[in-house]
C-alpha positions as CSV (number, residue, x, y, z in Angstrom):
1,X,89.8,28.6,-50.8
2,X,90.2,29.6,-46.9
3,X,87.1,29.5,-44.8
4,X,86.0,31.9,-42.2
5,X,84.3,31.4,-38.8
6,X,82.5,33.6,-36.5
7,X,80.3,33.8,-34.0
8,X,77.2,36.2,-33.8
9,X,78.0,39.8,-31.6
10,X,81.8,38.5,-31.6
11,X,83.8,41.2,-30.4
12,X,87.3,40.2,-32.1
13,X,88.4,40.5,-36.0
14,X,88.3,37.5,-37.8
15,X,91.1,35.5,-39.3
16,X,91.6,32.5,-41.2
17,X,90.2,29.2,-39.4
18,X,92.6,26.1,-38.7
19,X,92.6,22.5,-38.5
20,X,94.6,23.0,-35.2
21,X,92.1,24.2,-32.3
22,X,94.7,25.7,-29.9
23,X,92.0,26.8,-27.5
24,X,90.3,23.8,-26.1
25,X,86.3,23.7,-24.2
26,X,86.7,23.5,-21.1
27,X,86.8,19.6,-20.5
28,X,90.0,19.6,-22.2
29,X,91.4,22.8,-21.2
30,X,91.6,22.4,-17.5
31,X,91.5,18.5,-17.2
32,X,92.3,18.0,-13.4
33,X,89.5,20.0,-12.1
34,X,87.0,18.6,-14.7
35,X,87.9,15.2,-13.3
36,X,87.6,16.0,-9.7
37,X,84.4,17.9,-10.5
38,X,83.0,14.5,-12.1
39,X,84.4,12.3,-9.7
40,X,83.1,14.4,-6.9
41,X,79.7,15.0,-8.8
42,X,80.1,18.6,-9.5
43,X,80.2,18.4,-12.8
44,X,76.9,19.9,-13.7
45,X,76.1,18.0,-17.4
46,X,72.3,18.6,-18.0
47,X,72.1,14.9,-18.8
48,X,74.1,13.0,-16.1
49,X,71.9,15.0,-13.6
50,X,69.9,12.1,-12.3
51,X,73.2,9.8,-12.3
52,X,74.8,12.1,-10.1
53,X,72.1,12.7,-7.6
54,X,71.8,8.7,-7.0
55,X,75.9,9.3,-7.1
56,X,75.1,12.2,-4.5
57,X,72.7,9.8,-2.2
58,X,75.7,6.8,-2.4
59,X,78.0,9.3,-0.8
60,X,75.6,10.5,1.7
61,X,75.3,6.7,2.9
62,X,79.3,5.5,2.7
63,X,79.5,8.9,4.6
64,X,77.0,8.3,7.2
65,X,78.7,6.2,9.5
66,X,81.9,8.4,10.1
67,X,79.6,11.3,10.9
68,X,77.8,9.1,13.7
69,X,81.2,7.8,15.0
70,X,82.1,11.7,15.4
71,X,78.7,13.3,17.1
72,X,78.9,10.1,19.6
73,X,82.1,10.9,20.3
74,X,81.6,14.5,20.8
75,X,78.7,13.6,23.1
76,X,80.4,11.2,25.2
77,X,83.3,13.9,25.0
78,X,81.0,16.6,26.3
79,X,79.7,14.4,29.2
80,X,83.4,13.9,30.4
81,X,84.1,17.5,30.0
82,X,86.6,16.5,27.5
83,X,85.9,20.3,24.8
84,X,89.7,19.8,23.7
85,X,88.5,16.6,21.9
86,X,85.1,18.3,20.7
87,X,87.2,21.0,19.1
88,X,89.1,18.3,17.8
89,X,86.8,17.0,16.1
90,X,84.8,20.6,14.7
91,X,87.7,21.3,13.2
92,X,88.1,17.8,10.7
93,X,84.5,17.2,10.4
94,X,83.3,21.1,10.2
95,X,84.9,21.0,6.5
96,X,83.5,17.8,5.7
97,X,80.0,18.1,6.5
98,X,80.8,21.5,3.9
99,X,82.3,19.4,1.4
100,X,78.9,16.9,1.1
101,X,76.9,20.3,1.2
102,X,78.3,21.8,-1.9
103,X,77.8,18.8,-3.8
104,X,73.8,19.0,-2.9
105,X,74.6,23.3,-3.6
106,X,76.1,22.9,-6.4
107,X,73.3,20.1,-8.0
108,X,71.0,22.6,-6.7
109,X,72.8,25.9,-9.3
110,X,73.3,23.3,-11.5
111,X,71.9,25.0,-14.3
112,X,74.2,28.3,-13.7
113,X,77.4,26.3,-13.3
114,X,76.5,24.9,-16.6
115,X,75.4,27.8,-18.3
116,X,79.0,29.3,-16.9
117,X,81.0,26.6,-18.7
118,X,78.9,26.5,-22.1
119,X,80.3,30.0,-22.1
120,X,83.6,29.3,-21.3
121,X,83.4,27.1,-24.3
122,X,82.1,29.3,-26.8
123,X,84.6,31.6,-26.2
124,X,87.2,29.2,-26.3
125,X,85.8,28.3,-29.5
126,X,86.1,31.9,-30.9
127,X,89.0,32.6,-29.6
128,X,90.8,30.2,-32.2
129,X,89.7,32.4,-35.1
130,X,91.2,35.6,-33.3
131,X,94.6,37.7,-34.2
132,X,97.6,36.5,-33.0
133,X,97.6,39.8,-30.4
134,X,94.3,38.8,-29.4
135,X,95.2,35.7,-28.3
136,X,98.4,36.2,-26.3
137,X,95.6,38.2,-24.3
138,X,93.9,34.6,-23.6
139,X,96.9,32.6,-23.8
140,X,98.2,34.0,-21.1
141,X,94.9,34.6,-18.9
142,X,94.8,30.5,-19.7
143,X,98.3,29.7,-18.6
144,X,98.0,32.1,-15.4
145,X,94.2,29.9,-14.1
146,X,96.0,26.3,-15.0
147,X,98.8,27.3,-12.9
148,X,97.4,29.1,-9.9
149,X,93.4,27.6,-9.9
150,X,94.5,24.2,-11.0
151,X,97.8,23.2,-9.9
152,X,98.4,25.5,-7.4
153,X,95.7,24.9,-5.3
154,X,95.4,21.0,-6.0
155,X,98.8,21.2,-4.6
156,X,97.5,23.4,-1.2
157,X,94.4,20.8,-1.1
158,X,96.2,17.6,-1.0
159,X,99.3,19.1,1.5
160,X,96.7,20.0,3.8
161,X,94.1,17.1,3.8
162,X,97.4,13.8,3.3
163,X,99.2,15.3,6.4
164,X,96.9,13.1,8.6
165,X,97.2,9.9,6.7
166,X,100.7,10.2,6.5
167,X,101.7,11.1,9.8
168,X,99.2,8.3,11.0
169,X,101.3,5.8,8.9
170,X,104.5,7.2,9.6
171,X,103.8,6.8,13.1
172,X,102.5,3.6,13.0
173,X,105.7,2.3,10.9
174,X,107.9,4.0,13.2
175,X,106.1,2.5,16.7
176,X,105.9,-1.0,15.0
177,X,109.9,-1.0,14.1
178,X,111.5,0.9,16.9
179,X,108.9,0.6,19.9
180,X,109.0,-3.1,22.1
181,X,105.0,-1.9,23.1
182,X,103.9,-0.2,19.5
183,X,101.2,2.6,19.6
184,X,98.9,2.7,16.7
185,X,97.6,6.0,15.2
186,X,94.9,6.7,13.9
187,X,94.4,9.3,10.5
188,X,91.7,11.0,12.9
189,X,90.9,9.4,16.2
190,X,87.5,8.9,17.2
191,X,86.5,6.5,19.9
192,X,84.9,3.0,18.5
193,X,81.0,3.9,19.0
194,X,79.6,2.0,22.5
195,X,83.1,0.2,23.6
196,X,86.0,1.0,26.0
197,X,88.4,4.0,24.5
198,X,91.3,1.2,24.3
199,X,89.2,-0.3,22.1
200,X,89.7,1.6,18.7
201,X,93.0,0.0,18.3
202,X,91.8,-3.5,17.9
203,X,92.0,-5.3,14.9
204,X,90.3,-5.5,12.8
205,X,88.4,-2.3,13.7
206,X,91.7,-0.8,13.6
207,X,92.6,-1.6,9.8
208,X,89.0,-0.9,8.9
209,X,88.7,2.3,10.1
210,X,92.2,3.4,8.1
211,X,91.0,2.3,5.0
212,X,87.8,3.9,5.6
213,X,88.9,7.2,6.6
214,X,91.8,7.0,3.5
215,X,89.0,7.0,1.4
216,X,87.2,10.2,3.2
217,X,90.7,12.0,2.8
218,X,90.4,11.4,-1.2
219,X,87.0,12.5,-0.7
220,X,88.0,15.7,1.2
221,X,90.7,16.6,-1.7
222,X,88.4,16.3,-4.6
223,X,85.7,17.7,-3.7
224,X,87.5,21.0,-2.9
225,X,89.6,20.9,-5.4
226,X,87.1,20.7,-7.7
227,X,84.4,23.4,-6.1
228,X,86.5,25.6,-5.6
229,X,89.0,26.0,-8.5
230,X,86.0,26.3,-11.0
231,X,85.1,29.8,-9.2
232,X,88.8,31.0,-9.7
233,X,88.4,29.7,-13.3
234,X,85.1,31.8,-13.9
235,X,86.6,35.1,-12.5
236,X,90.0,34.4,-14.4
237,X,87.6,33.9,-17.6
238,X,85.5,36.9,-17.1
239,X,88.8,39.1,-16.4
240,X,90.5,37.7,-19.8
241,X,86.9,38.7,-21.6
242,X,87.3,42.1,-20.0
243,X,90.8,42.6,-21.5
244,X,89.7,41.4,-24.9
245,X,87.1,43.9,-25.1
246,X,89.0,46.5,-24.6
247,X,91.7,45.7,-26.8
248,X,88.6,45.4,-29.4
249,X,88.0,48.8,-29.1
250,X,91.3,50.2,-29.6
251,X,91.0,48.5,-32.9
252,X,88.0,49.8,-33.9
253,X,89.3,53.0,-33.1
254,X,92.0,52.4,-36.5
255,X,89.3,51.6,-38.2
256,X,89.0,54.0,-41.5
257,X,85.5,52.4,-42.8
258,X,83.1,53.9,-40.5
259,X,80.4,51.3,-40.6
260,X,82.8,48.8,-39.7
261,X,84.4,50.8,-36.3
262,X,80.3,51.2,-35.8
263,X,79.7,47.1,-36.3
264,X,82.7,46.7,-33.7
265,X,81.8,48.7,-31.3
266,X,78.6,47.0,-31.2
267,X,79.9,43.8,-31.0
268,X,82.0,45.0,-27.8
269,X,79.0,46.2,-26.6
270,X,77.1,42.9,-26.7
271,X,80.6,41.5,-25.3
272,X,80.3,43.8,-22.2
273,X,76.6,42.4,-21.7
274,X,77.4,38.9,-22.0
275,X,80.1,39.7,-19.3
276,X,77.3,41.3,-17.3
277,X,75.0,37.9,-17.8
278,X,78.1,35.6,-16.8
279,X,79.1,37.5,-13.6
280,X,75.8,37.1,-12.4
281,X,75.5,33.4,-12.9
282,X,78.7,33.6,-10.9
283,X,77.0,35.5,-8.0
284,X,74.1,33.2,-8.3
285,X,76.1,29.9,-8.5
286,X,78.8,30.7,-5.5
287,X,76.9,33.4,-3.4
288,X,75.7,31.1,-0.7
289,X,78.9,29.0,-0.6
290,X,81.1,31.9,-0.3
291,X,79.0,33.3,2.8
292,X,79.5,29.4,4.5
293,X,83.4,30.0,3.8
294,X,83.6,33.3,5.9
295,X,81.2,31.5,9.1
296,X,83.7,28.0,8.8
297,X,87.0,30.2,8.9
298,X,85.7,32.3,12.0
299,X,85.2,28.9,13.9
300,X,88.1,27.5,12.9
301,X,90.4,30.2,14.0
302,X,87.8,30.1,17.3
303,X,89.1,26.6,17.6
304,X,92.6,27.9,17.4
305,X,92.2,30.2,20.0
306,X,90.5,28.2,22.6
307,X,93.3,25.7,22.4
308,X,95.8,28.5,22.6
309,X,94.0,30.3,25.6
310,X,93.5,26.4,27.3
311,X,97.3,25.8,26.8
312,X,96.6,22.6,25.0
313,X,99.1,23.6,22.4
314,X,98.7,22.5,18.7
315,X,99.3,19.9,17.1
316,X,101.0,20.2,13.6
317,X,98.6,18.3,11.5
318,X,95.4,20.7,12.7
319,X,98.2,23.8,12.5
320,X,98.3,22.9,8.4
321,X,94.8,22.6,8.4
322,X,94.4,25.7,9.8
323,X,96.5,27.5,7.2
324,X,94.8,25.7,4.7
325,X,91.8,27.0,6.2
326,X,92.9,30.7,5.7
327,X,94.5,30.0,2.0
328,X,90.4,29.0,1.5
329,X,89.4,32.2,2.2
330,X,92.3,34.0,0.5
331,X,91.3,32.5,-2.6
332,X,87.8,33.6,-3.2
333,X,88.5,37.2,-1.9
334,X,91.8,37.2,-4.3
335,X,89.6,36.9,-7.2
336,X,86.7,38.3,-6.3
337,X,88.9,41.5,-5.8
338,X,91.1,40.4,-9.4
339,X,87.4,41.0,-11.2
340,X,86.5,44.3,-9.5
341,X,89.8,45.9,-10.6
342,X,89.8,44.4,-13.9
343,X,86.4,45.8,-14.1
344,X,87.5,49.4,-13.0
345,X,90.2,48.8,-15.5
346,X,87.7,49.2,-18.3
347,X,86.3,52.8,-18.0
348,X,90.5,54.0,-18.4
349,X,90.9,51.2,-21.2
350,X,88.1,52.6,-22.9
351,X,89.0,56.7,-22.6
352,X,92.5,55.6,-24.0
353,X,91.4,53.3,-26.6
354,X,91.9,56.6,-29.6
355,X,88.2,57.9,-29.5
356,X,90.3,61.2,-29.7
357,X,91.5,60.6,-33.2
358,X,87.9,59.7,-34.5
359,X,86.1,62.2,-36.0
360,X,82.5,60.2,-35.2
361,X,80.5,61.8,-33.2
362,X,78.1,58.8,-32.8
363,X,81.1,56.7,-32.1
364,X,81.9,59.0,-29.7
365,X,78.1,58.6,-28.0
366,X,78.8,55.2,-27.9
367,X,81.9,55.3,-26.0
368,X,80.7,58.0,-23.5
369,X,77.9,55.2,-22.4
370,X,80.0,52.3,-22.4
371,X,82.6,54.1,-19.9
372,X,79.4,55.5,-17.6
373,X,78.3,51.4,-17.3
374,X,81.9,49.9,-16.6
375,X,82.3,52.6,-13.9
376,X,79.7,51.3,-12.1
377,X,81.6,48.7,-9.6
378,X,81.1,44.6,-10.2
379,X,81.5,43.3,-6.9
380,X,81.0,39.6,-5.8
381,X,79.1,39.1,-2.5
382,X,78.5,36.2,0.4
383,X,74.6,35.6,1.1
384,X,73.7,38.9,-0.9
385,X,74.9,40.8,1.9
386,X,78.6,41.7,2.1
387,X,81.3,41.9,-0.7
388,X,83.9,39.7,-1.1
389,X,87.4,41.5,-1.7
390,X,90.6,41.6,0.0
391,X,89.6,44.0,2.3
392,X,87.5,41.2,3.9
393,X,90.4,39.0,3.8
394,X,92.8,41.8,5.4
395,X,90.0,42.3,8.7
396,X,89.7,38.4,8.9
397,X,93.5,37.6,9.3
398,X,94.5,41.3,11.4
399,X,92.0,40.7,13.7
400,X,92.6,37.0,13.9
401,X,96.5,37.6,14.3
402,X,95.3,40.6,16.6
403,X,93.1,38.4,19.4
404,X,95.5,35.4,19.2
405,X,98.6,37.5,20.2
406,X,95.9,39.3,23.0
407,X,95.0,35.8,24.4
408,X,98.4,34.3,24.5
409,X,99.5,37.4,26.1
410,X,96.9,36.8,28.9
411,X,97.8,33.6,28.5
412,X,101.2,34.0,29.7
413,X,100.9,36.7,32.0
414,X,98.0,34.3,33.8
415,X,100.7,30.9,33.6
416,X,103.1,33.6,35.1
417,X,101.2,34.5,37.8
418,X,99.9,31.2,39.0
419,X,103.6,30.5,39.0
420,X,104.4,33.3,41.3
421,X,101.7,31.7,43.5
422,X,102.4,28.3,43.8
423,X,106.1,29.4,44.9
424,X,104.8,31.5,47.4
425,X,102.7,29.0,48.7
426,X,105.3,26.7,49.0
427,X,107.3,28.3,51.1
C-alpha cells in the first residue's frame, strides 16, 4: 500500500513518497559551505552554541598577536611618514579584523541563521513528495546556488586570499635557486615588533611567521566563504519558493473540485507568508554585515587611489585583492536584486496563472489580494537604511572607475609638468 507525506499549509500536490530522498537538508545539500561554516564557527546549531563561542575566544587569542605585529607597524610606519606601508597594511588586515567580526555577528543572529536553515530543510523535505514539474523548478534553483554560491565563489575566495602565500613561496624558491645573495619574502610583510627592519628575515622568526600567517590565509578563505555563500543560498532559496508558488497556483487554477482549488490557494497563501517570515530573518541576520561591506569596499578602493595618485604603483597580489574586493560587493547586491525581481515576478505569475477560466468569484477575491501584497517591493537593506541592488553596485564601480581615471589623469598631467620643469631648469 503506498504512503503519503505532507507537510501542514504545503503549497504543492502530493505524490507518492520514496525510499530515495533526492532533496537533501541542508548539511548534505551544500557540504562545502556547511564545513567552512563549522570550521569557521558559523555554523549556528542551537546546541554547539557554547562550544563555538570558547571556539570563537581560541581564535580571538591565536589571532591576537598578528593584529599587534600590524598596529605597531603602522605606528612606527606613521612616525617615519611611511602611509604607503599603512595602506599596505589597511588593506590585508581591514578584511580580517571583518572576518573575526562576523563570526561574533553571526553568534550574535544566531538564532535567525538557524531558523533560516530549519526552513531550508523543511522544504527540502517537502519537496521530495512534489510532482516531477515541481521539482525541476528546485532542481534547478539547487544546481544554479551549488554552482555559483558554492563553488564559484570558493573558487574567487581562495584565488584572491593564496596569491600571497604563493607568490611569497615562489619567490623565495626562485631567490634561494637562482640568486648568490637570496631575498626572502614574506606572505605579508610586517616588521618584527621592537627590532631592526632587517630583522624579520631571521630564522627562526622568519619560518615562524610563514607558518603562522599560512594558517591566517586558511582562516581568511573559510571564513568568507562560509558567511557569505549562506546569504546567496537564502536568496537563491527564497526565489526557488517564489517560483513554486506560483506554479501552485496555476494548478489550482485546473482544478475542477472547487474546495480543493480553494484548499490550494490557501496553502499558497500560507507559502507566500512563510516567504514573508524568511526574508525578514534574512534582513535581520545579514543587515548589519552588508552595511560593513559597502564602508570596507569604499576604503579599499581609497587605498587604490591614493597609491595611484602617489605613483607608488600596484603591486599584483593587492590588485587581485582588490578585485576580489569588488566581486564581494557584486555578490550581495546580485542577489539582493535576484529576490526583488523574482518578487515583482509574482504579481504577473499570479494574473496569468488562469483566474480567467474560473468561474469562482471567491477564488477570484483571493487572487486580487494576493497580487496587491506581492506588488509591494521586497527589498534587502544595509544598516536599515539604504537598499541593496545593482543599482548600488553600478554607482560604487562608475564612480570608482570615474575618480581613478580623474586622478591618474592629474596624475599624469602633474608627472608631465614637473618634467617640463626640471628640463627647463637644467638648462
Amino acid at each position: 500500500m503506498k504512503t503519503y507525506k505532507r507537510k501542514e499549509s504545503s503549497t504543492l500536490p502530493l505524490v507518492p513518497a520514496t525510499d530515495v530522498q533526492e532533496f537533501k537538508p541542508f548539511r548534505e545539500t551544500y557540504k562545502i559551505i556547511t564545513f567552512n561554516m563549522i570550521v569557521g564557527m558559523l555554523y549556528p546549531t542551537p546546541d554547539t552554541a557554547a562550544c563555538r563561542l570558547v571556539g570563537i575566544l581560541a581564535i580571538l587569542v591565536v589571532m591576537t598577536p598578528v593584529c599587534f605585529a600590524a598596529l605597531l607597524d603602522m605606528w612606527t610606519s606613521w612616525v617615519r611618514g611611511d602611509i604607503i606601508n599603512i595602506i599596505r597594511h589597511c588593506t590585508v588586515m581591514g578584511p580580517f579584523l571583518g572576518a573575526i567580526f562576523k563570526m561574533m555577528l553571526f553568534f550574535y543572529s544566531r538564532k535567525e541563521a538557524w531558523a533560516i536553515i530549519q526552513k531550508i530543510d523543511a522544504d527540502h523535505a517537502r519537496y521530495n513528495t512534489i510532482p516531477e514539474e515541481h521539482k525541476e523548478i528546485a532542481r534547478r534553483h539547487i544546481q544554479n546556488t551549488q554552482y555559483y554560491s558554492e563553488k564559484c565563489w570558493s573558487i574567487t575566495v581562495a584565488t584572491c586570499v593564496l596569491t600571497f602565500p604563493l607568490t611569497a613561496v615562489v619567490l623565495t624558491l626562485y631567490n634561494s635557486v637562482f640568486k648568490e645573495e637570496p631575498i626572502k619574502y614574506m606572505i605579508h610583510d610586517i616588521d618584527k615588533p621592537f627590532s631592526p627592519r632587517e630583522d624579520r628575515f631571521s630564522s627562526p622568526y622568519f619560518e615562524v611567521m610563514f607558518f603562522y600567517m599560512s594558517i591566517c590565509s586558511l582562516f581568511y578563505i573559510i571564513s568568507f566563504t562560509g558567511f557569505d555563500a549562506f546569504f546567496g543560498i537564502t536568496i537563491n532559496h527564497a526565489c526557488m519558493k517564489m517560483e513554486l508558488a506560483c506554479k501552485t497556483m496555476a494548478d489550482a487554477m485546473l482544478e475542477v473540485d472547487r474546495g480543493s482549488r480553494h484548499r490550494r490557494m490557501l496553502d499558497v497563501i500560507s507559502e507566500q507568508n512563510d516567504l514573508f517570515g524568511m526574508v525578514e530573518l534574512i534582513q535581520e541576520t545579514f543587515a548589519i554585515w552588508l552595511g560593513i561591506i559597502v564602508i570596507a569596499t569604499m576604503l579599499q578602493i581609497c587605498n587604490c587611489m591614493y597609491q595611484i595618485i602617489e605613483g607608488y604603483g600596484i603591486d599584483p597580489r593587492y590588485l587581485v585583492f582588490i578585485v576580489g574586493t569588488i566581486a564581494h560587493i557584486y555578490l550581495p547586491c546580485r542577489y539582493a536584486a535576484k529576490l526583488q525581481a523574482s518578487a515583482l515576478e509574482v504579481s504577473t505569475h499570479l494574473y496569468c496563472c488562469g483566474w480567467e477560466r474560473v468561474n469562482d468569484e471567491r477564488a477570484r477575491k483571493m487572487i486580487i489580494f494576493m497580487i496587491a501584497r506581492a506588488q509591494i517591493p521586497m527589498k534587502i537593506t544595509a544598516f536599515n537604511m539604504f537598499f541593496f541592488d545593482m543599482d548600488l553596485f553600478v554607482s560604487v564601480s562608475s564612480r570608482t572607475g570615474k575618480n581613478i581615471y580623474t586622478l591618474e589623469k592629474k596624475n599624469t598631467m602633474r608627472k608631465l609638468l614637473y618634467r617640463m620643469y626640471t628640463l627647463w631648469w637644467s638648462q
